[in-house]
PARO-761186 format. One record per atom (N, C-alpha, C): x, y, z; atom name. Coordinates in steps of 0.02 Angstrom, whole numbers, plus 50000, padded with zeros to 5 digits. Atoms other than C-alpha are relative to their C-alpha. Layout:
<nodes>
     X     Y     Z  a
     X     Y     Z CA
...
</nodes>
This chain:
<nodes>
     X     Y     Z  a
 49994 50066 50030  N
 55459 53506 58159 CA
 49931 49966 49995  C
 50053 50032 49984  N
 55327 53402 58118 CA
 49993 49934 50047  C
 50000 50059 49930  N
 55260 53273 58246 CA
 50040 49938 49972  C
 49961 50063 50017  N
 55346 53115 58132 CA
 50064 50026 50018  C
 49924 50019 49998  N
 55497 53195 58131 CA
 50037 50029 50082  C
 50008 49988 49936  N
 55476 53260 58318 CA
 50004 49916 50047  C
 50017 50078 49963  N
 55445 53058 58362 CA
 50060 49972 49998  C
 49923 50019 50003  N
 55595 52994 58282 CA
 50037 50018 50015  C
 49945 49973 49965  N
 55717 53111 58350 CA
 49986 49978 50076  C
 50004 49977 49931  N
 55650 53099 58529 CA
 49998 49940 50030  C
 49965 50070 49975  N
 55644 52906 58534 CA
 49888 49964 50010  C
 50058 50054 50013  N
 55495 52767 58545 CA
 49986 49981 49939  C
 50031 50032 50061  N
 55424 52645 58421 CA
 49922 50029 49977  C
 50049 49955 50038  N
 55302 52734 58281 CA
 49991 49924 49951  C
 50004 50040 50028  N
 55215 52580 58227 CA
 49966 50017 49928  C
 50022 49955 50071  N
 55165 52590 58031 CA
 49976 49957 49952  C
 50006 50070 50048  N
 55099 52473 57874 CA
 49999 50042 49907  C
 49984 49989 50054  N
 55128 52487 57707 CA
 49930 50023 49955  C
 50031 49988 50069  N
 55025 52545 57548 CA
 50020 49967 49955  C
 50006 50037 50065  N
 55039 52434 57397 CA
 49953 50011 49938  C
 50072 50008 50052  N
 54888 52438 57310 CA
 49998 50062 49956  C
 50027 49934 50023  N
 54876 52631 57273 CA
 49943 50014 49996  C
 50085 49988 49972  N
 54711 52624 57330 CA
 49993 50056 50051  C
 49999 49955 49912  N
 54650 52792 57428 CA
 49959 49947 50038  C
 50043 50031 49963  N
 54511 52701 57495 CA
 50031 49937 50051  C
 49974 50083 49941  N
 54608 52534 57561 CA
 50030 50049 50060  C
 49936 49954 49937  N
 54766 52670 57632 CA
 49920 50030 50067  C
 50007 49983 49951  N
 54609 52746 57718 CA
 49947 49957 50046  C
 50005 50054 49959  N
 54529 52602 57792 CA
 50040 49995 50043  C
 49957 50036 49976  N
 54684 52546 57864 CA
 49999 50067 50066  C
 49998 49951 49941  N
 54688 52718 57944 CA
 49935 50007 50065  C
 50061 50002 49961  N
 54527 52734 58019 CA
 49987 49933 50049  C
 50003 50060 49950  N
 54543 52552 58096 CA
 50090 49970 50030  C
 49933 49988 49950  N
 54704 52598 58192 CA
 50073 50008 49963  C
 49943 49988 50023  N
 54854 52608 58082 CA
 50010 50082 49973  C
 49995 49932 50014  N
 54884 52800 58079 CA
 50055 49998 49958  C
 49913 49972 50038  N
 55066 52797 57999 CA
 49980 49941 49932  C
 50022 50054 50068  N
 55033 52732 57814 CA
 50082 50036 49927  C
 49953 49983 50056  N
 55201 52709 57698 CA
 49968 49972 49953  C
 50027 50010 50047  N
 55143 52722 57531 CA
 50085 49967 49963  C
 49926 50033 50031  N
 55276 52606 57432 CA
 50001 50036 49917  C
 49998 49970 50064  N
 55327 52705 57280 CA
 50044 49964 49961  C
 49950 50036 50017  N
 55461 52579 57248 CA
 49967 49943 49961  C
 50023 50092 50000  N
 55364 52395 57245 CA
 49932 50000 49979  C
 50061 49984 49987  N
 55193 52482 57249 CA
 49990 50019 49946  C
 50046 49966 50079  N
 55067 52525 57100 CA
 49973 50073 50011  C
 50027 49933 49999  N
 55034 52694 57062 CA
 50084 50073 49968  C
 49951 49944 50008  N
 55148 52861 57003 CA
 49971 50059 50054  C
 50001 49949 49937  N
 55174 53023 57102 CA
 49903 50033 49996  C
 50074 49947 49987  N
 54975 53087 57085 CA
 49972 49940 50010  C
 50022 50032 49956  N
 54922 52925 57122 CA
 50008 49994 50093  C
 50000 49988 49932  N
 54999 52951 57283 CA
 49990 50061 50043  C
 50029 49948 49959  N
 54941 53122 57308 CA
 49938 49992 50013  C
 50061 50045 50010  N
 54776 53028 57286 CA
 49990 49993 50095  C
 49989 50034 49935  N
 54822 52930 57438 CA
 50015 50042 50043  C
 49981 49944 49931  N
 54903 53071 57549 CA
 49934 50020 50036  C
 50053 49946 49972  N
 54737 53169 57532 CA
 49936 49945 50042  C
 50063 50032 49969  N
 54615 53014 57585 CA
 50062 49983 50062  C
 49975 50004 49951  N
 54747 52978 57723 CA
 49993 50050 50051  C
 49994 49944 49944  N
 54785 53148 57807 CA
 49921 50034 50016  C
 50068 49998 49961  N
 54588 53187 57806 CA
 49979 49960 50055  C
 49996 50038 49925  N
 54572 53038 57923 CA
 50028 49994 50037  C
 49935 49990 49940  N
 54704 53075 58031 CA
 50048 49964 50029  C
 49946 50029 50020  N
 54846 52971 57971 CA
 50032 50051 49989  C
 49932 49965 50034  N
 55014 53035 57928 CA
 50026 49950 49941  C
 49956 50000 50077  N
 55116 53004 57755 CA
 50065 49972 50003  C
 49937 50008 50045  N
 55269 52925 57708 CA
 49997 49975 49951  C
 49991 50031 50070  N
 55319 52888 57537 CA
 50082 49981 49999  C
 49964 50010 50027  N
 55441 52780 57494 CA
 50027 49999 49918  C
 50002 49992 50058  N
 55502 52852 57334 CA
 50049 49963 49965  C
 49975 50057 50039  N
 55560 52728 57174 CA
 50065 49992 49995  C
 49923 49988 50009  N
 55745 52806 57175 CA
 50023 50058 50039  C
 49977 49942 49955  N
 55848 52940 57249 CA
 50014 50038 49925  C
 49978 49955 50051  N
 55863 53042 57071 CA
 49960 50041 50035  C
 50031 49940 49980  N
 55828 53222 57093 CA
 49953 50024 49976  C
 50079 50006 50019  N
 55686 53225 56984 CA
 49959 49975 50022  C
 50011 50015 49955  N
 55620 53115 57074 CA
 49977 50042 50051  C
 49989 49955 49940  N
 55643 53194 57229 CA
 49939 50068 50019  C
 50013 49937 50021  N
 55605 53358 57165 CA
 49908 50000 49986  C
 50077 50011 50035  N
 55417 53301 57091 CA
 49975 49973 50073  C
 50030 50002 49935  N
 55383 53233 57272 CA
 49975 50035 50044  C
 50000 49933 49947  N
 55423 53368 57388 CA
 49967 50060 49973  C
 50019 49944 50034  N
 55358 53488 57265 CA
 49891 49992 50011  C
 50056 50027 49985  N
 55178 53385 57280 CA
 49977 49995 50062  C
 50033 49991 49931  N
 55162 53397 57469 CA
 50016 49949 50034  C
 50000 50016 49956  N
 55244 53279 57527 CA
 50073 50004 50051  C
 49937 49979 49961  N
 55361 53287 57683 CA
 50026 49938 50033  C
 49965 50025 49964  N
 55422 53135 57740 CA
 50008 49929 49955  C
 49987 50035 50064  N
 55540 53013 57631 CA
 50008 49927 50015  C
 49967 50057 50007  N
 55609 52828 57620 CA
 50054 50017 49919  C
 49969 50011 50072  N
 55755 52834 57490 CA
 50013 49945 49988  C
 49988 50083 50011  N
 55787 52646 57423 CA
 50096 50021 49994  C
 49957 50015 50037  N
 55970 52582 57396 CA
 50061 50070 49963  C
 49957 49940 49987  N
 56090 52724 57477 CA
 50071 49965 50018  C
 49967 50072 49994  N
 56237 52622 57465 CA
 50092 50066 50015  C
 49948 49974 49985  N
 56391 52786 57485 CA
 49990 50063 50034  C
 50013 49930 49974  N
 56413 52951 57593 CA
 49980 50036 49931  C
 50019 49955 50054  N
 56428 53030 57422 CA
 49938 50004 49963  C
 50070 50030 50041  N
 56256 52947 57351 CA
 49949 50043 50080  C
 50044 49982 49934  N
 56182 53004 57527 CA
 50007 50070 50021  C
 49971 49911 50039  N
 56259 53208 57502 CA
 49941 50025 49953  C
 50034 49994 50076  N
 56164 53187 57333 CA
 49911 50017 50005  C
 50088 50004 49992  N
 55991 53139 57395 CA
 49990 50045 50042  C
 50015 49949 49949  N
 55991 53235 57551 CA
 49982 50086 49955  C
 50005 49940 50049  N
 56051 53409 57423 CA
 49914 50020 49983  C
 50055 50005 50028  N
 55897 53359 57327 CA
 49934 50016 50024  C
 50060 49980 49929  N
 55774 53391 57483 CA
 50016 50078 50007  C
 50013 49934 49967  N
 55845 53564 57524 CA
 50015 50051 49964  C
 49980 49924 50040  N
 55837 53742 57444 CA
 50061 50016 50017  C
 49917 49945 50001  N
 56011 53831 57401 CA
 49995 50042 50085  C
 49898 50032 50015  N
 56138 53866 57498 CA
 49982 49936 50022  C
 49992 50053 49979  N
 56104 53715 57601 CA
 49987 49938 49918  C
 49997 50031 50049  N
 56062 53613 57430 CA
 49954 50023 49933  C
 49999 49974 50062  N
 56006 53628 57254 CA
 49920 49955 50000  C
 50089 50004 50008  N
 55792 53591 57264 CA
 49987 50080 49936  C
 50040 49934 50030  N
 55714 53706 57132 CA
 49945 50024 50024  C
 50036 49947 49976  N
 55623 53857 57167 CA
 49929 50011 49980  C
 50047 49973 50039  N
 55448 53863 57119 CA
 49922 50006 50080  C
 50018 50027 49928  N
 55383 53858 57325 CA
 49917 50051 49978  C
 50075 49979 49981  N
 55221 53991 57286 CA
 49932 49964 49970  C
 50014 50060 50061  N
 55144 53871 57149 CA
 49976 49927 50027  C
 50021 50086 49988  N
 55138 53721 57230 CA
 49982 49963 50054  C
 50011 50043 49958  N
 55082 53602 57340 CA
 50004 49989 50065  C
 49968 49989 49955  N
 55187 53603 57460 CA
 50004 50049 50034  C
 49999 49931 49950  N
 55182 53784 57520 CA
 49926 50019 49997  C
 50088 49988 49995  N
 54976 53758 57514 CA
 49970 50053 49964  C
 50025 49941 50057  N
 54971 53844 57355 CA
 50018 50067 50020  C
 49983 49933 49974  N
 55056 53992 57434 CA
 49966 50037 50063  C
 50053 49955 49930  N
 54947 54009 57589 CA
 50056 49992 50042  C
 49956 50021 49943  N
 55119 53968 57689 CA
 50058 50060 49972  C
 49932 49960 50040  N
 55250 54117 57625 CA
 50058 50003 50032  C
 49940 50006 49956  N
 55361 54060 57743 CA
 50017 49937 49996  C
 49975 50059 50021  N
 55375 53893 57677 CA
 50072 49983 49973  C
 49940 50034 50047  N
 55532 53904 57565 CA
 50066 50030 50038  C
 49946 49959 49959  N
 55632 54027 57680 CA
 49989 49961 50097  C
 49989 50022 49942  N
 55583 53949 57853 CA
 49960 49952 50027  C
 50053 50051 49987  N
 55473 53789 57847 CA
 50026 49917 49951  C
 49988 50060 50056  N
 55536 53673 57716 CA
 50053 49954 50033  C
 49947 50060 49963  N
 55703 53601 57792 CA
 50002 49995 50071  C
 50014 50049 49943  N
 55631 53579 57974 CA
 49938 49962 49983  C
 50052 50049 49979  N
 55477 53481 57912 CA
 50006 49938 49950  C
 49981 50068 50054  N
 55554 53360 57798 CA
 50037 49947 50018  C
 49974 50073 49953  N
 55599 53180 57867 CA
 50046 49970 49932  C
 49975 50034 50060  N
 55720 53090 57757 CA
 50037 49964 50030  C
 49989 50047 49989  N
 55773 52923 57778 CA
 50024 49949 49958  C
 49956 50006 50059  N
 55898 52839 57671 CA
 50006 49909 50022  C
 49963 50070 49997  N
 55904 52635 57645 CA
 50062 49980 50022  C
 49976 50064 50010  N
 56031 52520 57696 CA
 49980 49922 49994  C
 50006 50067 50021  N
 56019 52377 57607 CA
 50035 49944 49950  C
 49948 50024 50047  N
 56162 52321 57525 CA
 50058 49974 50045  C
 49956 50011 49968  N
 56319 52251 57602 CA
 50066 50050 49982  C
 49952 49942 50001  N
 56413 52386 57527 CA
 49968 50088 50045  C
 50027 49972 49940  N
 56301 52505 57623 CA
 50021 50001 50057  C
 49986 50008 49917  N
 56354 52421 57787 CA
 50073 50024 50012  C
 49933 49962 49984  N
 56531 52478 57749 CA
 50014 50051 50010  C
 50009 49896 50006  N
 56498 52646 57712 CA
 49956 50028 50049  C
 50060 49987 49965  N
 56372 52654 57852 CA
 50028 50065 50067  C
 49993 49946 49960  N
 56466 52759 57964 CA
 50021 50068 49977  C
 49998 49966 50053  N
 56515 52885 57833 CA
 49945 50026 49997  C
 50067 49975 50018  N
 56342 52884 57785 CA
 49951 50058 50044  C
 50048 49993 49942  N
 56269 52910 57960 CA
 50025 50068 50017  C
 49970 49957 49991  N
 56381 53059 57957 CA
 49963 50058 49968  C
 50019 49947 50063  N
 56303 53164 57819 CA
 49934 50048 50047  C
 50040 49953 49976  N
 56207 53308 57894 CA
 49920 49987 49946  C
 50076 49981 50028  N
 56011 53320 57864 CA
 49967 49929 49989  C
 50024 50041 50014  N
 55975 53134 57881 CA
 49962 49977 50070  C
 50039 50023 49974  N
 55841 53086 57985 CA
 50009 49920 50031  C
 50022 50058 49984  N
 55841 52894 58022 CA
 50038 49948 49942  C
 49961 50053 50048  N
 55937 52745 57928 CA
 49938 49953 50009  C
 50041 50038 50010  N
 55802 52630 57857 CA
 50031 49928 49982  C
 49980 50068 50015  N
 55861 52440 57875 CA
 49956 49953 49931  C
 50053 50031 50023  N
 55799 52352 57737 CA
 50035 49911 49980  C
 49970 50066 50002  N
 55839 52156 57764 CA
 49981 49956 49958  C
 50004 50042 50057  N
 55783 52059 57630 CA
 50042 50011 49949  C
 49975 50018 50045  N
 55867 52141 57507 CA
 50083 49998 50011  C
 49932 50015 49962  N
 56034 52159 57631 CA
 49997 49934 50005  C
 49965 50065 49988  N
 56018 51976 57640 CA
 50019 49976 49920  C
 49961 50000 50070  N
 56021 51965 57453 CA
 50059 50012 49984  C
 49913 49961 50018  N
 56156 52063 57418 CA
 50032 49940 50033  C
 49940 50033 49984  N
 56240 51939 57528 CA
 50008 49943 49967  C
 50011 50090 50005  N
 56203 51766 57463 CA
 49930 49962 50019  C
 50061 50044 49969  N
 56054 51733 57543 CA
 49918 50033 49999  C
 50052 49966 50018  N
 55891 51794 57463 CA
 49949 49941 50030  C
 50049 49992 49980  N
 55764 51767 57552 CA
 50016 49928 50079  C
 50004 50051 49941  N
 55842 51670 57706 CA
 50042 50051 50047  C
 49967 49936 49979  N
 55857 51823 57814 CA
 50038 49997 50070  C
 49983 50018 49940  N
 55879 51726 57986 CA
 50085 49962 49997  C
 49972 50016 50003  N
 56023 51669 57903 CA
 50087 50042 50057  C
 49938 49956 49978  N
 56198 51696 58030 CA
 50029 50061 49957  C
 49979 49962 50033  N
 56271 51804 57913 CA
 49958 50049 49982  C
 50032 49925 49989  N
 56135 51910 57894 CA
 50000 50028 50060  C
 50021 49963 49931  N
 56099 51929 58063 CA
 50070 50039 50034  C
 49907 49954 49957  N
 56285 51991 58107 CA
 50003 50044 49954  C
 50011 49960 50033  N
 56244 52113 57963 CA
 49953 50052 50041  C
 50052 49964 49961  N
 56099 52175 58070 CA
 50014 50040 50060  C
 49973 49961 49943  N
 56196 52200 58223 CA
 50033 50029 49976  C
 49949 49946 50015  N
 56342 52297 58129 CA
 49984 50061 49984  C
 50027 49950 50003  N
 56215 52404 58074 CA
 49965 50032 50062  C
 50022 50001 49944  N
 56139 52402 58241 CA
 50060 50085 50065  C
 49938 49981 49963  N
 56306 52449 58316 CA
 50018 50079 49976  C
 49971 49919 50041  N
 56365 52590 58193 CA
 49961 50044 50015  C
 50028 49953 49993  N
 56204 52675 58215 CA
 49987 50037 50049  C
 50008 49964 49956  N
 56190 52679 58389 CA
 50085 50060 50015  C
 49972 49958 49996  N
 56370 52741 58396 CA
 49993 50068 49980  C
 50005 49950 50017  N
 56328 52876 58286 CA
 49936 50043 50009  C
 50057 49985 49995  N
 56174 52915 58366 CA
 49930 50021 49949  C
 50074 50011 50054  N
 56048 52879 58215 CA
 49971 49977 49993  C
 50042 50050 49979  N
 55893 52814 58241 CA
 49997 49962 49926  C
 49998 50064 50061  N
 55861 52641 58145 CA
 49891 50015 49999  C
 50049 50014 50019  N
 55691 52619 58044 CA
 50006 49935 49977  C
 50004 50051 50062  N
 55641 52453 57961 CA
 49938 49975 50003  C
 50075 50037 50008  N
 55515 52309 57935 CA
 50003 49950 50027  C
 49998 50031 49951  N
 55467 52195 58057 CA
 50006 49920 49963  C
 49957 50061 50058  N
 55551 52010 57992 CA
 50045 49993 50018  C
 49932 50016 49984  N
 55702 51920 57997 CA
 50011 49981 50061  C
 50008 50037 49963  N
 55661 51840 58137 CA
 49998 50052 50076  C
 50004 49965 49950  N
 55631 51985 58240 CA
 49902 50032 49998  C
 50063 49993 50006  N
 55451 52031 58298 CA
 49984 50084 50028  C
 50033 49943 49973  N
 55342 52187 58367 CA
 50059 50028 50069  C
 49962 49993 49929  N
 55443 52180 58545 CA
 50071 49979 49988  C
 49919 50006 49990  N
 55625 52129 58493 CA
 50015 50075 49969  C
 49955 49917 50046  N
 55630 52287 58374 CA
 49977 50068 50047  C
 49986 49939 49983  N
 55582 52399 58506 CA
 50024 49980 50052  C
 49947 50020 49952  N
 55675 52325 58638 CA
 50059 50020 49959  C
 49930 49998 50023  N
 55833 52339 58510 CA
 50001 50093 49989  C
 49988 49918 50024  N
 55784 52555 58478 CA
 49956 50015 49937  C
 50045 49957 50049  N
 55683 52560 58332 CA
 49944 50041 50005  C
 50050 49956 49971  N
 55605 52707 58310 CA
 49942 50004 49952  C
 50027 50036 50062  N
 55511 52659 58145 CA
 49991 49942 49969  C
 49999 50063 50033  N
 55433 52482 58105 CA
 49943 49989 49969  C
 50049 50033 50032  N
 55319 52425 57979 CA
 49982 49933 49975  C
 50020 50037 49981  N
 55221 52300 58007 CA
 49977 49963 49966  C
 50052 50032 50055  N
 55091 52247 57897 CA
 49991 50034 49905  C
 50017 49953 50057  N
 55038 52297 57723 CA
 49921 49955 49962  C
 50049 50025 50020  N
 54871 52285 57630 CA
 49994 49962 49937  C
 49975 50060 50039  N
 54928 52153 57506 CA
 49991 49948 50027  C
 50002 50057 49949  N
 54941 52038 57638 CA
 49944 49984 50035  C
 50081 50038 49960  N
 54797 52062 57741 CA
 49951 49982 49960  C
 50058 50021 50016  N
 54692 52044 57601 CA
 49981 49919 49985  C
 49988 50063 50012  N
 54780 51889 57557 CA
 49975 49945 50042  C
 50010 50053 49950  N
 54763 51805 57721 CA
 49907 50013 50008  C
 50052 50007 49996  N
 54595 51873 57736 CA
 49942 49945 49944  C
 50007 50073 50078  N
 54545 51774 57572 CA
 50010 49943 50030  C
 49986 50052 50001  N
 54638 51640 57629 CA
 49964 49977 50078  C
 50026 50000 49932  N
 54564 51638 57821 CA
 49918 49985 49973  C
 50089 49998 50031  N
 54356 51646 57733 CA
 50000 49924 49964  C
 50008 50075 50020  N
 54417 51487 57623 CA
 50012 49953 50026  C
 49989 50039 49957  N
 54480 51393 57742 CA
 49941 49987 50064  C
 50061 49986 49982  N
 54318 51427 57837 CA
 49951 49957 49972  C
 50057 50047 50034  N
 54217 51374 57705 CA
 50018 49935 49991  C
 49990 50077 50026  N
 54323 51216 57672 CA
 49977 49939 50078  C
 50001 50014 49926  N
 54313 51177 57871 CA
 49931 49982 49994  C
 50067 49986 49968  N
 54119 51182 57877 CA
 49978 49935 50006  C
 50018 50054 49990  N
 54043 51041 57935 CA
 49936 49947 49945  C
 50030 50015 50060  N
 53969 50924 57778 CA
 49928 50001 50013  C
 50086 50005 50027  N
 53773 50942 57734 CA
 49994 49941 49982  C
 50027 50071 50030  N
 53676 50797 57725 CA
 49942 50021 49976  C
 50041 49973 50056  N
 53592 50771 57584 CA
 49924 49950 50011  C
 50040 50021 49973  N
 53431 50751 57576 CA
 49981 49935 49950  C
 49979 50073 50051  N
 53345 50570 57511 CA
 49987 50002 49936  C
 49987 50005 50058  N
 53345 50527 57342 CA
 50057 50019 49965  C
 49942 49962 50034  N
 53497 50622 57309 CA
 50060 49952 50030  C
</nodes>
């Protein structure tokens, strides 16, 4: 297995921050000044799939690890990911067992599922330096991690949690509070008894929870509650506040006196 998906099965918080930008250079900043785990957002985030092989390769040189959250669960999709090298997923907006069958399939070579065959060729089997990639490497090093974020999700969640070959249930509460009524008021009661049901179902069914740190929960409630996956920050934000932290600086500074005549 690889070490991500060695972490999440075995338990502790794998702290992580987002990609936005599609910048290699920012993703490997972020790495090099302590954030090793870098989800590249393929969903929300700028860039297509070779922009983010872009990013993999300035990441995993500095000794970060990869996730991509990819834009949909279609099997093209899918298929153009894993085929590019990378091994560890976010699916958005997995809302039935049968939708969660579908995507999983899509990850693994026949019999276990229907991935096309082209493993010496590509990417992923290191251009063929791995010939044991497609017969005995591919479906232990692939992490896949399937949204809930819907309130029809939370029904189907034990169903879901059922489906062989799924890695980790990714909470995603903003747009679970949407779905309910309440976009963008996530502390709202009713979300939050959404949070524990998911909470609840997963530990029954022993599947670790991923999400994003929010909703009125911080660094230490989400690994006090089991998460084994939280992301934290993203470089959208810090640049924002950083911007906004330098002008506020300059507006602060104490006034110049001018000199006379002026």
């Amino acid at each position: 297995m690889t070490s991500l998906k060695a972490r999440i099965a075995s338990g502790g918080m794998i702290p992580a921050a987002w990609a936005e930008l599609g910048n290699a250079d920012v993703a490997e900043i972020m790495v090099r000044h302590g954030w090793k785990t870098i989800v590249i957002d393929g969903e929300h985030g700028i860039g297509e799939v070779e922009t983010w092989v872009h990013m993999a390769r300035a990441i995993e040189s500095s000794g970060g690890e990869v996730i991509l959250r990819l834009p949909d669960g279609n099997d093209t999709t899918i298929k153009r990911a894993i085929d590019r090298g990378f091994r560890a997923f976010i699916v958005p907006m997995v809302n039935s067992a049968d939708q969660a069958r579908a995507v999983v399939s899509s990850f693994l070579y026949p019999t276990r599922g229907r991935r096309g065959y082209a493993a010496p060729i590509l990417r992923c089997s290191d251009w063929g330096a791995r010939p044991g990639y497609a017969r005995d490497e591919a479906h232990g090093e692939v992490v896949i991690m399937l949204q809930c974020e819907h309130v029809l999700a939370v029904e189907a969640l034990a169903e879901i949690a059922a489906v062989p070959g799924i890695d980790a249930i990714f909470l995603g509460p903003n747009d679970l509070a949407a779905s309910a009524g309440h976009l963008e008021r996530m502390e709202h009661p009713e979300v939050q008894a959404l949070l524990g049901r998911i909470e609840t179902t997963c530990a029954a069914a022993n599947m670790p929870l991923a999400t994003v740190r929010g909703a009125g929960r911080d660094w230490a409630d989400l690994e006090r509650l089991g998460y084994r996956l939280v992301i934290g920050i993203n470089d959208v934000s810090l640049l924002i506040e950083g911007a906004q932290r330098a002008r506020a600086e300059l507006e602060d500074r104490a006034p110049q006196a001018k000199a006379p005549g002026y």
